[in-house]
Every structure is written in C-alpha cells, then in structure tokens.
N, C-alpha and C positions, 0 to 999 in steps of 0.2 A: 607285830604285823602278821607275824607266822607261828600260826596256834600249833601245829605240830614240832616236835621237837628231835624227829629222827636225823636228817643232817646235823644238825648241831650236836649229836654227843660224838660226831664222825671228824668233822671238820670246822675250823674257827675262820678258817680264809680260802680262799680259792686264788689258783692262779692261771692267769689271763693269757695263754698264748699268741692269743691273736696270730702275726704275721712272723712270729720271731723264726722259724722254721725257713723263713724266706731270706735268696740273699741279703747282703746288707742294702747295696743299689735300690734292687725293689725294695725294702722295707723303708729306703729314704723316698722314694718316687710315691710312695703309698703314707706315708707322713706327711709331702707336703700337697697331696691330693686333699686328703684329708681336712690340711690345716686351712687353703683357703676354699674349699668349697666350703667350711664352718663360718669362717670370715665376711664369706662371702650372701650366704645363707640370712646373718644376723643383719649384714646393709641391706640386702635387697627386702627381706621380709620384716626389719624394722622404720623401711622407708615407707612403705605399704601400711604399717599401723601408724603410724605418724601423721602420713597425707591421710587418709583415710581419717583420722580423729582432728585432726585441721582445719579439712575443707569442708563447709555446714553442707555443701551439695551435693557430698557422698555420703550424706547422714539418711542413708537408704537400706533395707533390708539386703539388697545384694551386696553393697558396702559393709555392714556390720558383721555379715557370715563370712566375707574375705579379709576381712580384719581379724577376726576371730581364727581364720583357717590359719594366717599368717602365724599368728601367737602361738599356736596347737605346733607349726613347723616349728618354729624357734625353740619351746621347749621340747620338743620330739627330740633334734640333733644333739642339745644341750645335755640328755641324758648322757648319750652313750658316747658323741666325738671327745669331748676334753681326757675323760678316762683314756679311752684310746690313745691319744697323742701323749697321753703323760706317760701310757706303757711304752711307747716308743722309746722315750728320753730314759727312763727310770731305767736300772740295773733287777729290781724288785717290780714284779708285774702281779702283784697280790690284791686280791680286793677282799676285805671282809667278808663273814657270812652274811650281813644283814646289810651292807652295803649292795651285793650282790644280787638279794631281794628285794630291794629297793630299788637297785638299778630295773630289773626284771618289771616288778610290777609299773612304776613310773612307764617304761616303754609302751609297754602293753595298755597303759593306762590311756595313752596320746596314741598310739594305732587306733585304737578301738572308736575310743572318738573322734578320728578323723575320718574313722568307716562311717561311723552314723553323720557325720557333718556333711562329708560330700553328696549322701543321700537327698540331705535336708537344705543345699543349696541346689540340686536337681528339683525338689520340690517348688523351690523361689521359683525356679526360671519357669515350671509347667505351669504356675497360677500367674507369672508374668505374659505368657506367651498366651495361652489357654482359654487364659480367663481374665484380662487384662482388665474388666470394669468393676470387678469384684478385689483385685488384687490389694487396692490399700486395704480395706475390710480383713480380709483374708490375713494379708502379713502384715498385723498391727504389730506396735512396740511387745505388746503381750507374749502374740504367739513367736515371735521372734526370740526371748528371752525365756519362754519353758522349750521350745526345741535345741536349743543351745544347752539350756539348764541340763534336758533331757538327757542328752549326749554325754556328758559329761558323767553323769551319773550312772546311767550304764555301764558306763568306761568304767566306774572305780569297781563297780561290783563285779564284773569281768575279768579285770585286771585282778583282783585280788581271788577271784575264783581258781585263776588260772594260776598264779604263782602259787596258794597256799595248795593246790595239788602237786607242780613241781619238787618244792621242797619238802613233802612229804614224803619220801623216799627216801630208803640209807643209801646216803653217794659213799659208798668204801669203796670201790674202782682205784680212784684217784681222784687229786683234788686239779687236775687240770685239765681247763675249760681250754676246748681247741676254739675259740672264738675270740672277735676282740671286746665282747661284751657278754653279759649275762641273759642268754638268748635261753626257751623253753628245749629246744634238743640237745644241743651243748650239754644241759645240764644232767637233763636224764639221761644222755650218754654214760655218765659217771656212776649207774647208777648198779648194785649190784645184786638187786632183785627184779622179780619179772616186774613192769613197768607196762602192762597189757591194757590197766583198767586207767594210768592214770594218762597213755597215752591216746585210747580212746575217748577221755571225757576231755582231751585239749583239743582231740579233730572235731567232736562232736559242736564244741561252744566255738569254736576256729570255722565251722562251716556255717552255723548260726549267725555267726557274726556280721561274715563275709558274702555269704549268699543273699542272705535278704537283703540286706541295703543294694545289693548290687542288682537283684531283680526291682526293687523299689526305683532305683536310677533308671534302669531299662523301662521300667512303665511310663514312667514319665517323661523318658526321651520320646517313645515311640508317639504317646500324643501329642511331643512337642513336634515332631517331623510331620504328621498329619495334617497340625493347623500350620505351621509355615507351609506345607503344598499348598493349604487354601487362602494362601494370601496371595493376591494377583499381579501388585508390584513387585517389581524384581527389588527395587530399593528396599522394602518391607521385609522382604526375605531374605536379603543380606543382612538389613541389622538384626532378624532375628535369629540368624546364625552366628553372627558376629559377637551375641551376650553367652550363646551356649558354647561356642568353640573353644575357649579356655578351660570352660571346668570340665569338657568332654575328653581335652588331652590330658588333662590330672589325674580325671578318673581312669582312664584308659593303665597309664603309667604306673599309677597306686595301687589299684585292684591285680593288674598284672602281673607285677613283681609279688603282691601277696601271695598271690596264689600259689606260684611259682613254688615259693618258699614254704609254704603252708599247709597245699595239697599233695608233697609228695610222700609218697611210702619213705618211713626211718628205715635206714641201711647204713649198714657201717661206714660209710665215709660221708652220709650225709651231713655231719657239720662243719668238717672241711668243705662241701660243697657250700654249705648255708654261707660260710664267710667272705665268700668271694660274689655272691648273692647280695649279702645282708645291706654294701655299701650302697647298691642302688637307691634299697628301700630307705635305710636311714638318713643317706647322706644327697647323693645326687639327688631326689625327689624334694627335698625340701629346697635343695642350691635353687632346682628350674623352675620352681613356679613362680617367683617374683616374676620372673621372665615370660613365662606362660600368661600372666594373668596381665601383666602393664605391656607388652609390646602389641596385646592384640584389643587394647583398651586403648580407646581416643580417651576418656575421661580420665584414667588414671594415671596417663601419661601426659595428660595436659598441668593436673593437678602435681604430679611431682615436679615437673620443671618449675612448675609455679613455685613450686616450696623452694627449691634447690634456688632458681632466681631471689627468692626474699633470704634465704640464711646467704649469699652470698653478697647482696646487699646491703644487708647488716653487717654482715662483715669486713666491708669497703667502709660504710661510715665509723667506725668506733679507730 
C-alpha cells in the first residue's frame, strides 16, 4: 500500500495511547461514550439503508445518496471505534505498521467522500428545487451512479496520496501515537525530520478537498434560498425547506468540525488537542444524522415505522 519504506526500517508497530493518560473514571465514561454511540450509529444508519432499500417509494435520487451517505457513516466509525474500545480493554495498545496505514488511509478514504457526497446531495436538492421539470432528466439512474462512483474514487486517490506522504517520513521520535487512532498529525508528530514539505502538501489537498465542495454546497444553497423567496405559498416554502434542513445541519456539523481539525497551525500539543476534537468528527457525527435526517423526514419516518410494524408482525405470527 505504502511504496516508501522509511518508517518501516524504524518501527514494526505503533502504540495507541489514545486516553490511557486519563483517569481510570474518565477512561470508563469515554469507553462507554464510545461504545454506544458505535451501537447506536450501526441501528440508526443501518435502519435508514434497510428502509430505504425496502420501501420502492424511496427508490428516488435523494433516497439513494441518503443510503449511500448512511453506509459511507457506518464504515467511517467501523474504522476507527472498535480499535479504540479494544485499546480500552487490552493491557497491549499496539497496532501494526500496515495496520496503522490502513487504518489512516481507510479513514481518509470515507472523510474525503463524504466531502464530495454532501456536495453532490446539495446538487440533488438545487435541480430539485431550481429546476424541478428538468429534475428526473437531470438525476437519471446514470448520473446518480458516476457522481457517487465519482466520489469514491477521488476518495481512494486522496486517501492514498495523503497517507503514502505521511508514512514517508523516519518516525524515530517514538513509536507513540498520542491519539486513539492513526490520525495524519499524530503521526508526523513522531517524526524526526523536518516535515515542512510533507505537512504542506496535506494542507494543500486538505484545503482542496474541503473548500471546494464546501464553496460548491454554498452555490447551491444560495440559489436554493433565491427560488424558495420566489415561491408564493408559505406551504411551498416550508416543504422546500423542509427537504434541505437536514443535509444543511450535517453539512454545517461535518464541514465544521473539519475544519476545526484540519485548518489549524501544527503546535506541540496539537494532537492532544486533535483527540478530544477527533470524537465529534468520527464518532458523534455519524451517531446524529440517522436522527438529523428521519426526525425531520415525514417520509422516512413513516417508512421506518412501517418496517418496524411488519418485522414486529412477523414476529408475533411465527
């Protein structure tokens, strides 16, 4: 995966401090944050692809990028929670070198196309809203499945840009990662040469990344608010606030904490900072958008109850 070979003649494993530095108290309050926001993450955003793959009525373009956005959370968390909670329990908080890069780029791989995804469900809503007689033309099965394609692919070439610059660096420092996963500062923390050129080409693709989709979301918000002002009925105008209010609080919440983490100047305690950051982006954001997206959804919440009424159904007759 990683064509360069400088960490590896250094170190064979890293080890994961994550929260061990913290009381015991906190470190159990922070284990079991962890465990059922993970838990909770997999019901809420695996009932969401389920109903969504079920119901033929949600076999709609804004259905399929919310299905898909679901599945992008569920492997997002799946990367880095279980690691995490095993470091809790384990005595040994070690993860391989190629584990560690695989953890890395995996991450990076589901960030990155969750940036292009959210763009490209802001795009849904501007040709729903915008351009509403063109819209099936527009979001056929076609372009639905290369902008998703799209994303993804991006993702991998990104993610793999970004990692095999990390791990080309000699980490002699030390081999521990003050984080509770294998995060891009963490690592080049460890690192025991100047890291000037490899930390400017991660802001440089990290600003790439991050800006434009997020300027793409802002264009399309902006003409989404223009044609709801020119809609006359107030009903008109609440339901078409009512389709973008969800993926407007995601967006908000996603880009946010990115940023956060991503645009600030490296300083010696920034990955102690990053770790007490990192849960929102990893963990908490994937927990609330089931919730974000079904409590403010008539349709999605009509359709789950529906499900949940037939599997409990079935399960009364057998």
């Amino acid at each position: 995966m990683i064509s360069d070979k400088k960490c590896y003649s250094n170190f064979t494993e890293f080890l994961l401090i994550g929260f061990s530095d913290f009381h015991y108290k906190h470190q159990l309050s922070i284990f079991l944050f962890f465990c059922s926001a993970y838990i909770f993450t997999l019901l809420g955003n695996g009932l969401i692809i389920i109903t969504v793959t079920q119901n033929s009525r949600l076999h709609t373009p804004m259905y399929f990028f919310l299905r898909n956005l679901s599945f992008l959370e569920v492997c997002s968390i799946t990367v880095t929670v279980p690691k995490a909670m095993h470091i809790f329990l384990s005595e040994t908080k070690s993860i391989s070198l190629l584990g560690c890069a695989f953890q890395m780029q995996t991450f990076l791989l589901m960030g990155v196309s969750e940036c292009l995804f959210l763009a490209v469900m802001a795009f849904d809503r501007y040709v729903a809203i915008c351009n509403p007689l063109r819209y099936t033309s527009v979001m056929s099965h076609k372009t639905c499945f290369y902008l998703t394609s799209g994303s993804w692919v991006v993702g991998c070439f990104v993610s793999f840009g970004l990692t095999s610059s990390t791990f080309s660096v000699a980490c002699c420092n030390s081999n521990h990662i003050l984080h509770f996963f294998c995060d891009i500062t963490p690592v080049l923390n460890l690192a025991c040469v100047n890291t000037f050129n490899n930390e400017l080409f991660v802001f440089i693709v990290c600003t790439l990344v991050v800006v434009i989709p997020f300027l793409a979301i802002l264009c399309s918000y902006m003409n989404i608010l223009y044609s709801i002002g020119l809609i006359h009925s107030a009903q008109g105008r609440h339901k078409a606030f009512s389709t973008c209010g969800s993926h407007l609080v995601s967006v908000i919440l996603f880009y946010g904490t990115a940023m956060i983490i991503h645009f600030r100047m490296r300083s010696q305690g920034s990955a102690g900072n990053d770790r007490m950051i990192a849960p929102v982006f990893c963990i908490l954001i994937p927990a609330i958008n089931p919730l974000i997206y079904s409590l403010r959804n008539k349709d999605v919440k009509q359709s789950v109850r529906k499900l949940l009424h037939d599997i409990n159904a079935d399960s009364n007759t057998r």
